[in-house]
N, C-alpha and C positions, 0 to 999 in steps of 0.2 A: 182166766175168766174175766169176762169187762163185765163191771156193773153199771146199769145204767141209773144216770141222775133221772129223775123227772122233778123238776121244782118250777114251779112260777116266779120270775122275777118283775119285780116293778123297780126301773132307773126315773131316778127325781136328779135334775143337774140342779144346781145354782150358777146359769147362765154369767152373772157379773164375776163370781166369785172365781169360775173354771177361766173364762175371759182373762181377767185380769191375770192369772196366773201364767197363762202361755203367751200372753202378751209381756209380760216382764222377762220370760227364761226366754224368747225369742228377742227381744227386740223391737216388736215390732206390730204397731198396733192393728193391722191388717191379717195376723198370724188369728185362723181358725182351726176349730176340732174337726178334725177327718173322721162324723161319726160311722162310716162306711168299713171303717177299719176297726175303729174303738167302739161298736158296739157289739159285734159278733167276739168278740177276745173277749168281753166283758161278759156276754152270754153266755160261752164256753159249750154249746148245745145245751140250755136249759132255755126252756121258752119263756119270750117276753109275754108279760100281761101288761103293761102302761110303760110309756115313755115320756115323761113330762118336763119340758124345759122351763124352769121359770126364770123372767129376764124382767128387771127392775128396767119402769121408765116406760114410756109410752110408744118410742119406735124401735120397732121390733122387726126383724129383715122378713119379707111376705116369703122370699125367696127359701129360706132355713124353715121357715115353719109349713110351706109347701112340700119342704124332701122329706122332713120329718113325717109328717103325715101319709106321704105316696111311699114313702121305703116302712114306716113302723108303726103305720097308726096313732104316731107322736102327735101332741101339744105344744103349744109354746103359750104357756099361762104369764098376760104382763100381771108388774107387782106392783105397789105402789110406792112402796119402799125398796125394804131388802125383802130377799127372797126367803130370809129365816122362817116367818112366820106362816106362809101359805106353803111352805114346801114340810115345811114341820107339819104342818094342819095336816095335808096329802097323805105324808107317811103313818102318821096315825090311822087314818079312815082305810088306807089301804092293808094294814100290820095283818086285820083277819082275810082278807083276801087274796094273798101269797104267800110264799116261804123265803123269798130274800127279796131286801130293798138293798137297790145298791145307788148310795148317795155322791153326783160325782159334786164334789164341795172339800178341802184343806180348812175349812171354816170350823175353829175348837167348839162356835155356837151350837154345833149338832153334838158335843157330846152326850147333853142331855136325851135327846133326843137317841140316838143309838144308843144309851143305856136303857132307855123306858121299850124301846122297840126290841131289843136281846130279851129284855128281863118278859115282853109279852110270844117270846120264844119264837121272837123274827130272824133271819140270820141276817147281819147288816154289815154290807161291803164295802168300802170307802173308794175312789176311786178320783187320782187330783195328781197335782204334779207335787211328787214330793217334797224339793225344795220349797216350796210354800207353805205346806200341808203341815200342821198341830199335831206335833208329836202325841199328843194325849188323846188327839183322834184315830189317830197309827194304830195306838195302841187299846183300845175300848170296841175297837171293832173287829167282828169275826175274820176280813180280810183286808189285806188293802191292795188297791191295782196301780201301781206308778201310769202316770199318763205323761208317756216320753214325748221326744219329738216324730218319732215316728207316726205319732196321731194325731199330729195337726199339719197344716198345708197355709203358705203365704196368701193369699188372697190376692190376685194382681186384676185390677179392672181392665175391661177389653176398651179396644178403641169407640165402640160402639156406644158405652155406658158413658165412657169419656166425651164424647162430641154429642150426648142428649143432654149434657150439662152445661155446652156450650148456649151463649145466650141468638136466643133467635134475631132475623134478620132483619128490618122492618119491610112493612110492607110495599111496594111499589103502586101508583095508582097511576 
């Protein structure tokens, strides 16, 4: 017999903090999250209610907060700082609104934060590239999802993006 899950999930990334991490285990600072792949494994067939990217700093790609939105209804919230505080904020306001946040961040700052969310009988999933990721956050959470390389993709500009950056030609008169 298969039982079926019905849960609401709401995913909060910490955009610098996931960044950073696949940019170190890659090599390479052009290395992004394939969410097209690592969002449904993450889903596992339980429905999304929010996807919110928070990304510290003021430019933010139109391009990623445009797929987020046409593929998931996603956000891309900028921060002013780190993404601790307003992704922290989120996950609280949302804890009665779902049955799991799943936090993609290796950042130990959310332990607190996944203790107070478990303890208000959230279920809360971690979900970071392990080699980076706070062993105490491993372990304080109801899961954790390793985000391999399987779930990120180099990022190579086309010739097209390359030669709008080229400088123009002056005018002739």
């Amino acid at each position: 017999m298969t039982t079926l899950v019905n849960q609401s999930v709401a995913i909060l990334c910490d955009g610098n903090n996931i960044e950073r991490s696949i940019h170190e285990q890659a090599g390479n600072n052009r290395t992004m999250i394939n969410f097209d792949k690592l969002i449904p494994r993450l889903l596992n067939n339980r429905g999304l209610n929010r996807l919110i990217y928070f990304r510290e700093g003021l430019q933010i790609s139109e391009k990623l907060a445009g797929r987020l939105y046409d593929k998931y209804y996603g956000s891309v919230l900028p921060c002013h700082k780190s993404a601790d505080i307003p992704l922290t904020i989120k996950a609280t306001q949302l804890s009665s609104k779902v049955d799991t946040i799943i936090i993609l961040s290796g950042d130990s700052d959310y332990v607190e934060l996944v203790r107070h969310l478990r303890g208000e009988g959230v279920r809360v999933e971690i979900a970071a590239v392990e080699k980076t990721t706070a062993k105490i956050l491993i372990d304080e959470a109801d899961h954790f999802h390793p985000i391999t390389r399987e779930d990120w993709f180099v990022y190579a500009p086309t010739r097209k993006s390359l030669s709008d950056k080229s400088p123009t030609k002056p005018d002739r008169k």
